[in-house]
N, C-alpha and C positions, 0 to 999 in steps of 0.2 A: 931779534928776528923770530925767534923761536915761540915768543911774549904774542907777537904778530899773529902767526899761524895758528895758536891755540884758538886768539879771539876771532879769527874766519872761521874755523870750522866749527868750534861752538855755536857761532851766529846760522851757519851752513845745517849744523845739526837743529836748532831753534827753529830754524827756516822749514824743513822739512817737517820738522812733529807736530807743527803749527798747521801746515798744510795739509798731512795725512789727518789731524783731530778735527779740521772744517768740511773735508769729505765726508767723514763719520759723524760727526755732529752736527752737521749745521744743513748741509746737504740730506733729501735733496729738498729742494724750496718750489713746491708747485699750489702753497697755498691749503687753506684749511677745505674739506669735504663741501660741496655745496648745502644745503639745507634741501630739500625736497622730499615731496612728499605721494607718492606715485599710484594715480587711482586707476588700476586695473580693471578696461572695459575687454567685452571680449575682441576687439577688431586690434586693440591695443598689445593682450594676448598670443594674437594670430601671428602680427607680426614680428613679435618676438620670437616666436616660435620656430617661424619661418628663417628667417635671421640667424638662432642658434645652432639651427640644425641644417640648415643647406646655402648658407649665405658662409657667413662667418664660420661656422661649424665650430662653436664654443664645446657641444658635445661628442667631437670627436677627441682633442687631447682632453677632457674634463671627466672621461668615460672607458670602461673597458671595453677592447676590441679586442676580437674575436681573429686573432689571428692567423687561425686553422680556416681560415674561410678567405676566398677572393676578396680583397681590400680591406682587410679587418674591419669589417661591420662593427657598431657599437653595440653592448648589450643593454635591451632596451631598459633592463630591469637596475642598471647600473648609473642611467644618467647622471650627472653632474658628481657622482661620489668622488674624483678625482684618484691621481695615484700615479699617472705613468710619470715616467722616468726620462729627462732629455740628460745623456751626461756626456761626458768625454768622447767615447767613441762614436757621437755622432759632429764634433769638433764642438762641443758646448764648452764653456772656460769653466767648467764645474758639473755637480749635479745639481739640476732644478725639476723641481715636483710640480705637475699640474695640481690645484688644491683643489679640494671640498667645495662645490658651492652651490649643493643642495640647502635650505633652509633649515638642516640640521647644526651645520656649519655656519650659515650667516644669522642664524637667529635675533644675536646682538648688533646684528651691521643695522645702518641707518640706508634707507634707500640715497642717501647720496654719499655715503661713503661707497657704499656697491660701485654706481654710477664713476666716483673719482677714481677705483683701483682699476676698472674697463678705459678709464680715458684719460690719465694720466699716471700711474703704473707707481701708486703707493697701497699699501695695506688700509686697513683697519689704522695703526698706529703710526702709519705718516711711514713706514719703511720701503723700500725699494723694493720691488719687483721685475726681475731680469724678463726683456723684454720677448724669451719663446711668446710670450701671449703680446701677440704682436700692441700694446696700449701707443707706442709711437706714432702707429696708424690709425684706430681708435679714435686716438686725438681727435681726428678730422671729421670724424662721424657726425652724422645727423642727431644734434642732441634728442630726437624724439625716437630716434633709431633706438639709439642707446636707452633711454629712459623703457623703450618697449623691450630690449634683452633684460633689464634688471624685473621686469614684472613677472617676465617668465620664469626666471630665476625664481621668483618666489614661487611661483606655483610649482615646481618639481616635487616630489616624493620626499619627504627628509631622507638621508641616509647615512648613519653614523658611521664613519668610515677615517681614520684618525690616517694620514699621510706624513710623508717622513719629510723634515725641513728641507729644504732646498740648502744644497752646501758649494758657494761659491769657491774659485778659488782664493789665493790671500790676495792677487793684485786686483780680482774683479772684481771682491769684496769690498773694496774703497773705490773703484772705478764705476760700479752697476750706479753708486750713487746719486751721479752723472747724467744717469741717461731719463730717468722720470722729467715729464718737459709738462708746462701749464695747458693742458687743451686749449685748441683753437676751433672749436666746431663749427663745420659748415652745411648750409642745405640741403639735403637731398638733390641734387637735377633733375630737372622733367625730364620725365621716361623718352619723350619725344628727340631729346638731343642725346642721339646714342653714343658718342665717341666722349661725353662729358657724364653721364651717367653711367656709361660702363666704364670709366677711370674714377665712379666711384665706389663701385660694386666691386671694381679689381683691389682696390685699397683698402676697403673693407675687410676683405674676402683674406686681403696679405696675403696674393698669390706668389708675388716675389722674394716674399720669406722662402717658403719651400722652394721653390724655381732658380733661384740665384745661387750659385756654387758658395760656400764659405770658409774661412780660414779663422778659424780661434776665434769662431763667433761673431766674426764679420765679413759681413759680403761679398765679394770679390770686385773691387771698380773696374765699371764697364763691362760687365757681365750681370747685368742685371734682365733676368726673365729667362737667361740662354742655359737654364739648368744646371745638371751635374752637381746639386747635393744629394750628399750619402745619404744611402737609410737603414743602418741595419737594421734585421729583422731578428724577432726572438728567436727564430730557429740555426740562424747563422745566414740565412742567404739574405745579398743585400739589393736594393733597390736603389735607383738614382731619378731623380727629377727629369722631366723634359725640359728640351728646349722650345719654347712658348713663342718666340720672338717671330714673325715672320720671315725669315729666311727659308727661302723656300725650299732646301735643299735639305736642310739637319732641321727646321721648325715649323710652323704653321701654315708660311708662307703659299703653299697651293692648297690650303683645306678652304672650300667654299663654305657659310655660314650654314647653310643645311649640314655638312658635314662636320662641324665644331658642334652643332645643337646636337646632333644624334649623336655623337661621341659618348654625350651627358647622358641622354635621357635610354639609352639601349641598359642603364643599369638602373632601372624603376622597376621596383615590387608590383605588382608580384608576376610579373613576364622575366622578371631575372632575379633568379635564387642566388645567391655566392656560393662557391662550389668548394670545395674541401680542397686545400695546396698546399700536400706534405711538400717536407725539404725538396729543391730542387724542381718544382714548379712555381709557375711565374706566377709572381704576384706583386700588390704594389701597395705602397702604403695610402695614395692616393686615398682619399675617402669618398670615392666613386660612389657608394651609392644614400650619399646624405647628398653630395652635389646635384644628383638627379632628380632632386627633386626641387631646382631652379625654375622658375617658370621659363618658359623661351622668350620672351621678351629680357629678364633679364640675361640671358646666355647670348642671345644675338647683340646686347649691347655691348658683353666684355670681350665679345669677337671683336666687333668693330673698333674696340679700343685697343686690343693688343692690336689690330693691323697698322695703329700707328704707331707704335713701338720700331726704332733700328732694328734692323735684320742685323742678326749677328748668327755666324757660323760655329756652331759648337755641335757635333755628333754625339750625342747620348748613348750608352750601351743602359738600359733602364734597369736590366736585370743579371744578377749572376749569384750563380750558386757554390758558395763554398765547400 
């Protein structure tokens, strides 16, 4: 019997080391970088631009923010040099580093290794990148979206700026492995079908990253849009997400689209400064004023699209001061 039990958990211990060394090794599998080759015009530029900084806002985590000021403005002189810090006490299963991706840092990258780590969530050397930088959603991007953020990318400032590795914990260190998935890119929608074009602008955008409450790095089911993630802030006072969902009571639900656009665009330079908010005034992590610079065509389309989101009832306290 005894003979018995050794050879199960032997097999049981084989079983597992076998399992943890295919996560680590073998994992994850979303195929080699594409080959491409990316000729930057200026319209091509534009878009990228456009994109990184008020769409997607790659250069809000990518950049330091000015936290002494309403919304942590980025600083312009800082773009892409990366550095901030997601870790534990924002429920992350670790610490993870926004990285480098000034052209100082990607020098050696190939435009389509750029393009695979934005849309399927590997490095340079095929490893895993925890998905803060939403690549999940990425996925679905417009591959000419994507190919126009990687041009811009090149065009930034170099900026040598050496950031600290991302240190997951020990289970999400074999788990993160998991989650890098093969893009599946899809078309742009004409601007004309707004409820289909602003569910791609919302995607894009991973309003529901920040918007969705989380526990240990993941979402809370069935709370997806109705806010309540944490934020702490460098000074100790902390911030929480809205609820976005239409429920007109705790979320969207009675704001008319002139009222959703002007929400945006009341914080456009230079009719609005950010204003200095020592400890214990309100502020928000929100990157209010990269998003204001949305055109209103697109802002009226991810209104239309959140009003087809479930009303779900969740009352946000958005700010408190420790």
């Amino acid at each position: 019997m005894k003979k018995i039990l050794l050879i199960v958990f032997s097999a049981l211990i084989f079983m597992i080391t076998a399992g943890l060394s295919y996560l680590k090794v073998g994992l994850p599998n979303v195929g080699k970088a594409p080959t491409m080759q990316i000729k930057a015009d200026s319209a091509l530029l534009a878009r990228g631009s456009y994109l990184a900084n008020h769409v997607m806002v790659c250069m809000d985590c990518h950049s330091q923010r000015d936290w002494n000021s309403f919304s942590g403005p980025p600083d312009l002189a800082t773009l892409g040099r990366g550095g901030e810090t997601f870790g534990e006490a924002m429920g992350f299963p670790g610490s993870f580093t926004a990285k480098n991706i000034t052209p100082a840092a990607l020098q050696n990258w190939t435009d389509g290794e750029i393009y695979h780590a934005i849309s399927a969530g590997v490095n340079k050397e095929g490893k895993a990148l925890f998905p803060v930088m939403p690549y999940l959603r990425y996925a679905h991007a417009d591959e000419q979206d994507l190919r126009a953020v990687v041009a811009y990318l090149r065009s930034l400032a170099p900026i040598a700026n050496e950031v600290a590795p991302s240190q997951p914990n020990l289970f999400m260190s074999f788990i993160m492995n998991t989650m890098p998935q093969k893009p599946t890119p899809q078309p742009r929608p004409d601007t004309t079908d707004l409820v289909a074009y602003g569910r791609y602008l919302t995607n894009v955008a991973a309003c529901a990253d920040c918007h969705t409450k989380q526990e240990k790095g993941k979402p809370v089911e069935g709370m997806d849009f109705a806010g309540g993630f944490n934020f702490p802030l460098p000074n100790g006072d902390q911030c929480t997400s809205a609820n976005i969902t239409p429920d007109v009571e705790t979320g969207i639900g009675g704001w008319s689209e002139q009222a959703f656009v002007r929400r945006f665009k009341m914080y456009v330079a230079p009719d609005f400064k950010p204003h200095a908010t020592p400890k214990g005034t309100y502020n928000s992590v929100m990157p209010w004023t990269m998003y204001a610079g949305m055109t209103e065509t697109d802002l009226k389309a991810m209104y239309h699209y959140l009003k087809t989101l479930t009303p779900i009832k969740q009352k946000v306290t958005h700010f408190v001061s420790n």
